[in-house]
N, CA, C and O of each residue as an XYZ file, in Angstrom:
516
protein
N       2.525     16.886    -12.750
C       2.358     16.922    -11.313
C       3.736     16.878    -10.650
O       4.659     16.310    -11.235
N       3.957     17.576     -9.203
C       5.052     17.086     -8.614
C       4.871     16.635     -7.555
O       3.782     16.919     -7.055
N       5.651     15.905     -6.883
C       6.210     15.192     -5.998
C       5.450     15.652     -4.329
O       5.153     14.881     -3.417
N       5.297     17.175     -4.385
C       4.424     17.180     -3.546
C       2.998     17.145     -3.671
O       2.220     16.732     -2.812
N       2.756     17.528     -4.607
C       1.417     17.202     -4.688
C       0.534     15.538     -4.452
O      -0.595     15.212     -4.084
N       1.655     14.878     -4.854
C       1.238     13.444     -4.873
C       1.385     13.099     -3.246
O       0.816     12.153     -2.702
N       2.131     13.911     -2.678
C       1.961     13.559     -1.598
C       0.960     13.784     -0.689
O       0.405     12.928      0.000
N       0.644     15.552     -0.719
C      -0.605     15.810     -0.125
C      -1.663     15.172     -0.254
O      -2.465     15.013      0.667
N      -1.831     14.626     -1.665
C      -2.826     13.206     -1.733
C      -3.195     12.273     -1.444
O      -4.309     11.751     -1.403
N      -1.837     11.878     -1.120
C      -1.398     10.344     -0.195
C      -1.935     10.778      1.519
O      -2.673     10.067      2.201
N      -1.440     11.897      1.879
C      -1.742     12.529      3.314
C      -3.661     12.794      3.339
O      -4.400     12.357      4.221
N      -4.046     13.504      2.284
C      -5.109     13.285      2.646
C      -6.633     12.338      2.376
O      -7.802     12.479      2.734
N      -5.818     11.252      1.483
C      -6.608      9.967      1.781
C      -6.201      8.931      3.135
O      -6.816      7.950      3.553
N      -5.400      9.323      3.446
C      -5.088      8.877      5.087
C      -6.456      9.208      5.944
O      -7.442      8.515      6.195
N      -6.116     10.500      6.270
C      -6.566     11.509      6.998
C      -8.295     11.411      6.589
O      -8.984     11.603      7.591
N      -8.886     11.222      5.665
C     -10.445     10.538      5.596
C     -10.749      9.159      5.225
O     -11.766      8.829      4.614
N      -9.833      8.374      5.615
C     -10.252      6.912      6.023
C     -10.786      6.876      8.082
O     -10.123      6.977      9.114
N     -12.036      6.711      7.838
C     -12.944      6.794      9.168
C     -12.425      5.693     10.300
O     -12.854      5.712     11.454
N     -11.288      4.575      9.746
C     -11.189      3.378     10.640
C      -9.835      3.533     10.909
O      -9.345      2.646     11.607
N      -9.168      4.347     10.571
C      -7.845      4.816     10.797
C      -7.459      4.989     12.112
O      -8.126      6.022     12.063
N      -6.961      4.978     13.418
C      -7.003      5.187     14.440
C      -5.421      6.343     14.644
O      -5.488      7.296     15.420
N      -4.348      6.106     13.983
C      -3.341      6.649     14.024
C      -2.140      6.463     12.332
O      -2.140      5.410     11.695
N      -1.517      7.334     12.038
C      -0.718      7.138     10.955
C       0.670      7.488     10.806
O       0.777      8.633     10.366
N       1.914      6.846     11.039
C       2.984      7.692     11.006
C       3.842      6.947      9.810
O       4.413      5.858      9.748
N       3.647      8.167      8.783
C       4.188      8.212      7.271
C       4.948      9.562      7.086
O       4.775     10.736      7.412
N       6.328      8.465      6.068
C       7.442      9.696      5.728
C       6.991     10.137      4.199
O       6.282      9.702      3.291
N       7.704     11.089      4.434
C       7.638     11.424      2.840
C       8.773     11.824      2.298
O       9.020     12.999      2.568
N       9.469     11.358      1.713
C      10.981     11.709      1.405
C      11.154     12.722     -0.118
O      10.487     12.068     -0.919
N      11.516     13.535     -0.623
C      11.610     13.822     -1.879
C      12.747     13.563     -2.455
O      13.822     13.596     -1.855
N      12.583     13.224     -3.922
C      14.122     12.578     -4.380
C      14.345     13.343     -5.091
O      15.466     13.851     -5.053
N      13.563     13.697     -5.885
C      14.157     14.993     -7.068
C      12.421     16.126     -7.177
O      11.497     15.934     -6.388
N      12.392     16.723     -7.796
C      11.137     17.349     -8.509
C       9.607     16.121     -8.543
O       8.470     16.249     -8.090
N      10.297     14.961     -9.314
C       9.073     14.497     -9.635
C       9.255     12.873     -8.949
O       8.440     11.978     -9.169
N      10.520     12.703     -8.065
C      10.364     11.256     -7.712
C      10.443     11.711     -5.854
O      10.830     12.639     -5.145
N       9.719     10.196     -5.715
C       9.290     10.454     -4.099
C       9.489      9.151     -3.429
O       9.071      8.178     -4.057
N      10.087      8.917     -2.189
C      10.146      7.714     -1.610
C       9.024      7.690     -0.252
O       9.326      8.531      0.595
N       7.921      6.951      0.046
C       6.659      6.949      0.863
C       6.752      5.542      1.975
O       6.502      4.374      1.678
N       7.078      5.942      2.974
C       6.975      4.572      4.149
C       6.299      5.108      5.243
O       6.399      6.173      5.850
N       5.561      4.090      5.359
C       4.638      4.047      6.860
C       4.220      3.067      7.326
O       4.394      2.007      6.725
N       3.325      3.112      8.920
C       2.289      2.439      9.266
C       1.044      3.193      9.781
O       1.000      4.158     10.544
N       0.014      2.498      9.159
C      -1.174      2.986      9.450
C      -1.814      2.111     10.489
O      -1.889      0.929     10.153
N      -2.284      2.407     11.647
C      -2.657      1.881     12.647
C      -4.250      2.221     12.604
O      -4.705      3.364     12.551
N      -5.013      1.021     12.636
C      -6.323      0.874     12.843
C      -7.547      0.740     13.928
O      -7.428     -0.300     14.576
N      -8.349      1.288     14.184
C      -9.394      1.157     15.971
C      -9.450     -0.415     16.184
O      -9.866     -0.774     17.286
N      -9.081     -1.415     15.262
C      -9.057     -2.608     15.918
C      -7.363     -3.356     16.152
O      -7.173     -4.360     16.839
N      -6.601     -2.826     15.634
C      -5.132     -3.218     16.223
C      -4.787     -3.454     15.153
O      -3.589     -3.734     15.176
N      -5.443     -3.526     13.597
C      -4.359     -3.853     13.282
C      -3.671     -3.020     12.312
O      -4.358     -2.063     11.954
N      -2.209     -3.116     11.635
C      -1.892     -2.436     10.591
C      -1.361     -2.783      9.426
O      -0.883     -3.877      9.126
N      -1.476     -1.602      8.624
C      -0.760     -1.355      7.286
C       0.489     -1.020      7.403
O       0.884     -0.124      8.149
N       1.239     -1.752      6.638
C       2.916     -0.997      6.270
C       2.630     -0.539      5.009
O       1.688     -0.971      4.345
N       3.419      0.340      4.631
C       3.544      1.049      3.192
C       4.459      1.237      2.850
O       5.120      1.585      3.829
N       5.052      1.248      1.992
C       6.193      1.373      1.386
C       5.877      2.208     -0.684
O       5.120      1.616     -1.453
N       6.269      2.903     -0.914
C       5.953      3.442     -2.675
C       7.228      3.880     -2.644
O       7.577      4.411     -1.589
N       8.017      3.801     -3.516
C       8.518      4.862     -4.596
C       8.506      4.908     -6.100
O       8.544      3.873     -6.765
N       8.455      6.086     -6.625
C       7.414      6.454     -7.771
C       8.220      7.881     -8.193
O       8.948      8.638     -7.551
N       7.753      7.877     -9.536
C       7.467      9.256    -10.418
C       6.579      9.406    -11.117
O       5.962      8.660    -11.878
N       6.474     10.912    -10.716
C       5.241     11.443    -11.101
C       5.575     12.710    -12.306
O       4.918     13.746    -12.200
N       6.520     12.605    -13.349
C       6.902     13.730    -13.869
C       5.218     13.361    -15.265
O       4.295     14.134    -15.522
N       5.426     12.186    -15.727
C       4.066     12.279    -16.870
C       2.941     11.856    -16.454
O       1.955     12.037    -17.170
N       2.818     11.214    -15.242
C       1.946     10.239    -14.972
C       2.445      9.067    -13.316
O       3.513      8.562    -12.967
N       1.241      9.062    -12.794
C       1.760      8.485    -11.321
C       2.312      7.065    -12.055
O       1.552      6.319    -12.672
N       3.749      6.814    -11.888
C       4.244      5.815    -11.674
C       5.102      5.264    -10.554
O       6.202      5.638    -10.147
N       4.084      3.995    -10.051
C       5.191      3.896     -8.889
C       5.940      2.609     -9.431
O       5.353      1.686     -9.996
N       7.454      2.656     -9.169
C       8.404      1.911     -9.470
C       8.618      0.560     -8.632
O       9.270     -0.428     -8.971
N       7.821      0.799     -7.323
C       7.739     -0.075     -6.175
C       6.667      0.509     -5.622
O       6.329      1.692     -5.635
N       6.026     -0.690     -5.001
C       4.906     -0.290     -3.929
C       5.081     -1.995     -3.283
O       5.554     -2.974     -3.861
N       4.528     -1.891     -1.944
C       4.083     -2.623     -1.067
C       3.290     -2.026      0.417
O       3.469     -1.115      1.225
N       2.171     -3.329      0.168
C       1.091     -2.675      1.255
C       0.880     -3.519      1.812
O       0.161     -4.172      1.056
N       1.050     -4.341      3.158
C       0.669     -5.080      4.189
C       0.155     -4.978      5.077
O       0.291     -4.166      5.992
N      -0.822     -6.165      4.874
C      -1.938     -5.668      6.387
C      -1.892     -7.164      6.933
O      -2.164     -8.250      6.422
N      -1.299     -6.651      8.550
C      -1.187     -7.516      9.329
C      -2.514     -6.893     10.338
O      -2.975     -5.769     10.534
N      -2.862     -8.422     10.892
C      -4.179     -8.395     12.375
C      -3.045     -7.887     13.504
O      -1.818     -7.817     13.567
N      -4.313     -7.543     14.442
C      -3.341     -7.119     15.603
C      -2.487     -8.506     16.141
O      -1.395     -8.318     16.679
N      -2.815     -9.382     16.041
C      -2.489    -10.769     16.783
C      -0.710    -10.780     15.488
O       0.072    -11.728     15.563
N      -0.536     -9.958     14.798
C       0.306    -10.038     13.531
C       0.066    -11.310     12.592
O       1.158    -11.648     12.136
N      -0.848    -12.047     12.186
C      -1.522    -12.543     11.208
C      -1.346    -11.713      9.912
O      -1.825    -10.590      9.757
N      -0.650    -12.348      9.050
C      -0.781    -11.913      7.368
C      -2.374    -11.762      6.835
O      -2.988    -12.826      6.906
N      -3.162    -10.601      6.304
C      -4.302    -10.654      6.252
C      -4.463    -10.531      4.594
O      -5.434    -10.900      3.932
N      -3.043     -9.812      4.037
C      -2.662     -9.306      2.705
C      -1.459     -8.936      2.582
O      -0.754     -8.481      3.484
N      -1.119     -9.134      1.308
C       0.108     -7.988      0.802
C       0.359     -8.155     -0.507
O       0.760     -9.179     -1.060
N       0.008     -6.699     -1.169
C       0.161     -6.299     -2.601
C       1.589     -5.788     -2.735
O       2.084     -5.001     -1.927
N       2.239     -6.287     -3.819
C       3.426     -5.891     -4.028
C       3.880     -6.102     -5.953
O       3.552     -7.059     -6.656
N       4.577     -5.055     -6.320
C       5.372     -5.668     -7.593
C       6.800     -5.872     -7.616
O       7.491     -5.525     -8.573
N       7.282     -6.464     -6.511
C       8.528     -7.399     -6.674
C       8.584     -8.347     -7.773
O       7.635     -9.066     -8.086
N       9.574     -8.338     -8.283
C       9.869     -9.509     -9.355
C      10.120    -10.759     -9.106
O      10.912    -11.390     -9.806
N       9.331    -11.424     -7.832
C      10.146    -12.884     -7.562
C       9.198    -13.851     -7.732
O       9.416    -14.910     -7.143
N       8.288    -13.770     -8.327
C       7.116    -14.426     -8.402
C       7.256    -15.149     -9.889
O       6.412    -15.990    -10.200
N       8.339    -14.811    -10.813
C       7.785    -14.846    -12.460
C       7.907    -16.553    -12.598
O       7.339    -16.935    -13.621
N       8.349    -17.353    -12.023
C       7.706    -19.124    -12.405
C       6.385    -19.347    -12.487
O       5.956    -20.108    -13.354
N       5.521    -18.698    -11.572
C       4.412    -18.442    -11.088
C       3.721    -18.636    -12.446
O       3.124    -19.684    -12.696
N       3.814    -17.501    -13.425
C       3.547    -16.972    -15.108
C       2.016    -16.350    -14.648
O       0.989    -16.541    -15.299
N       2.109    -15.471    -13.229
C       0.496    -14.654    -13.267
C       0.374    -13.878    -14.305
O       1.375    -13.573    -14.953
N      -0.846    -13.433    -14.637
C      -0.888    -12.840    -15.885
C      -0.871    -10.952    -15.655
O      -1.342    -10.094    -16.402
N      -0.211    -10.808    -14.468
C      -0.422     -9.388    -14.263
C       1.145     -9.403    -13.536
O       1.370     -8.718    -12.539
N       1.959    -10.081    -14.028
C       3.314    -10.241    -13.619
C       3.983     -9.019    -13.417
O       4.670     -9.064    -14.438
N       4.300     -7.980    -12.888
C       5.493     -8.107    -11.660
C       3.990     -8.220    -10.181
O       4.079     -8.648     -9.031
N       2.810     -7.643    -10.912
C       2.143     -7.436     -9.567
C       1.505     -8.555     -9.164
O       1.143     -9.264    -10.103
N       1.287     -8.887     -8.259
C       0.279     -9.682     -6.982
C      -0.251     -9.477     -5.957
O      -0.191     -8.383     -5.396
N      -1.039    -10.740     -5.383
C      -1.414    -10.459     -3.643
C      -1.252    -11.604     -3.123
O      -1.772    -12.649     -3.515
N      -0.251    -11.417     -1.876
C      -0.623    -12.662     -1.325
C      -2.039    -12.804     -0.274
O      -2.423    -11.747      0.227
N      -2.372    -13.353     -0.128
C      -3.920    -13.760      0.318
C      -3.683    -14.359      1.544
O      -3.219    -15.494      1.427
N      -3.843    -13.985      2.661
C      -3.719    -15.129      3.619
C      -2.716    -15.233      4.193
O      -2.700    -14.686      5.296
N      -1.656    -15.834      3.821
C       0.008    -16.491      3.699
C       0.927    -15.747      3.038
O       0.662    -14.678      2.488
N       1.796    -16.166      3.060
C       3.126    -16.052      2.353
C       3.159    -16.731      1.138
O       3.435    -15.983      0.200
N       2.933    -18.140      0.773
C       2.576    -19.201     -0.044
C       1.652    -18.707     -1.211
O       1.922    -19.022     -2.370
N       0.348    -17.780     -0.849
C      -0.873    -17.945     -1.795
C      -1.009    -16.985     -2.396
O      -1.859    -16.140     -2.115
N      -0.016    -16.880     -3.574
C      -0.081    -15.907     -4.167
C      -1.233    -15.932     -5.501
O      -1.582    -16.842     -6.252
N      -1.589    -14.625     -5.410
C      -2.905    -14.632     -6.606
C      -2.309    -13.376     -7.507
O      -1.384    -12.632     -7.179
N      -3.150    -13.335     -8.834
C      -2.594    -12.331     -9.735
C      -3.644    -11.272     -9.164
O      -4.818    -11.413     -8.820
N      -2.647     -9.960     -9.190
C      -3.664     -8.536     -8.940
C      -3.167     -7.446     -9.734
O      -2.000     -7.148     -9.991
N      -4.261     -6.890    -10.085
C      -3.583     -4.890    -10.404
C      -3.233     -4.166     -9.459
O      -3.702     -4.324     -8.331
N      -2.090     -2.974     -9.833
C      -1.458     -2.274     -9.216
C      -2.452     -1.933     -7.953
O      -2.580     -0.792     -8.398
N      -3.310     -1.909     -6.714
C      -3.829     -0.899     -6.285
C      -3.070      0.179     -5.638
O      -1.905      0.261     -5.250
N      -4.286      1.154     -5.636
C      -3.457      2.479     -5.344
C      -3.905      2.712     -3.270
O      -4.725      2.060     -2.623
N      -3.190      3.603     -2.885
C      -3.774      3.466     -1.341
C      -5.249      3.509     -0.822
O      -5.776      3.139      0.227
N      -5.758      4.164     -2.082
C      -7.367      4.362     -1.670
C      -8.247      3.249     -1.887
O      -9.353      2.946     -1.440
N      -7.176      2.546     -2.976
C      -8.852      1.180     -2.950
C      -8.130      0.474     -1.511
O      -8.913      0.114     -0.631
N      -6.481      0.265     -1.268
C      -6.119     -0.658     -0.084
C      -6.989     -0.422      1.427
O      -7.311     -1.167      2.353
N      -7.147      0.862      1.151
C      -7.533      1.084      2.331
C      -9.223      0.766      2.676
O      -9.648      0.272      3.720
N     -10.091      1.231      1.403
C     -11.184      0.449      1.358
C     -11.624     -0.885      1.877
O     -12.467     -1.346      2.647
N     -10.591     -1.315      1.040
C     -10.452     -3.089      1.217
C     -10.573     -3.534      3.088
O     -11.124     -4.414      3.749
N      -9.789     -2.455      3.332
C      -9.266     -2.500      4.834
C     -10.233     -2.245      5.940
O     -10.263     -2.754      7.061
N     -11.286     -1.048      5.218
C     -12.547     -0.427      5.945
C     -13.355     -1.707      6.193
O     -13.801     -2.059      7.284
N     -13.511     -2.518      4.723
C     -14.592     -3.372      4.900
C     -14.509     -4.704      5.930
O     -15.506     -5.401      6.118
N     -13.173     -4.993      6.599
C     -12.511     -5.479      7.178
C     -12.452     -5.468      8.607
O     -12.598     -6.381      9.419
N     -12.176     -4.091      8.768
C     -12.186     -4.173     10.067
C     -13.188     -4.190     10.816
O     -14.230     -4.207     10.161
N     -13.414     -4.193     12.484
C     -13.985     -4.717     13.114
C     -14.151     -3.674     14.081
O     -13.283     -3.405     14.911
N     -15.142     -3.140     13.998
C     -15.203     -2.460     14.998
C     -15.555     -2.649     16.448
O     -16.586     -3.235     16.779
N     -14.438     -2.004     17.572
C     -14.684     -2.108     18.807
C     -15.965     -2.098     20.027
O     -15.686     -2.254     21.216
């Protein structure tokens, strides 16, 4: 796969999430098969997603970094999946990845998700007007 393709993917699981209200995401290309991905996704109840990926995709989607935060409109921490390495005292068993839950503080062990389950997560969530 390349680099755009993974992107048009990324663009059009945006684009059919139904609670989405607005989205402004870059797409940077780094070479053939690596890609740098930042945004915010803005939701019909206020609140949003930041995004952040970079990844290669030359054998297989690997992203090297990801982070996905979902703040309330009030900016309340609601989530954030990330595989930063600063967690390893912790000893989660899915170590570099997590979620914090809630806070900053409550970190739980998670698998990589990809934007389509985050955004799920996000559907079931929000609140409609």
């Amino acid at each position: 796969m390349r680099i755009e393709e993974y992107f048009r993917h990324i663009q059009k699981t945006v684009d059919s999430c139904p609670v989405i209200q607005l989205s402004r995401i870059t797409f940077e290309k780094r070479s053939t098969f690596e890609g740098f991905i930042r945004g915010e996704i803005y939701f019909v109840d206020g609140s949003v997603l930041h995004l952040r990926e970079f990844l290669d995709v030359e054998t297989a989607e690997d992203r090297l970094m990801y982070v996905y935060q979902y703040i309330t409109a009030s900016k309340k921490l609601v989530f954030r999946y990330d595989n930063t390495g600063h967690h390893k005292k912790l000893r989660l068993p899915t170590y570099p990845h997590h979620k914090h839950q809630g806070c900053e503080d409550n970190v739980i062990p998670s698998t990589a998700p990809d934007l389509a389950s985050v955004l799920d997560e996000i559907d079931s969530l929000v609140k409609l007007p």
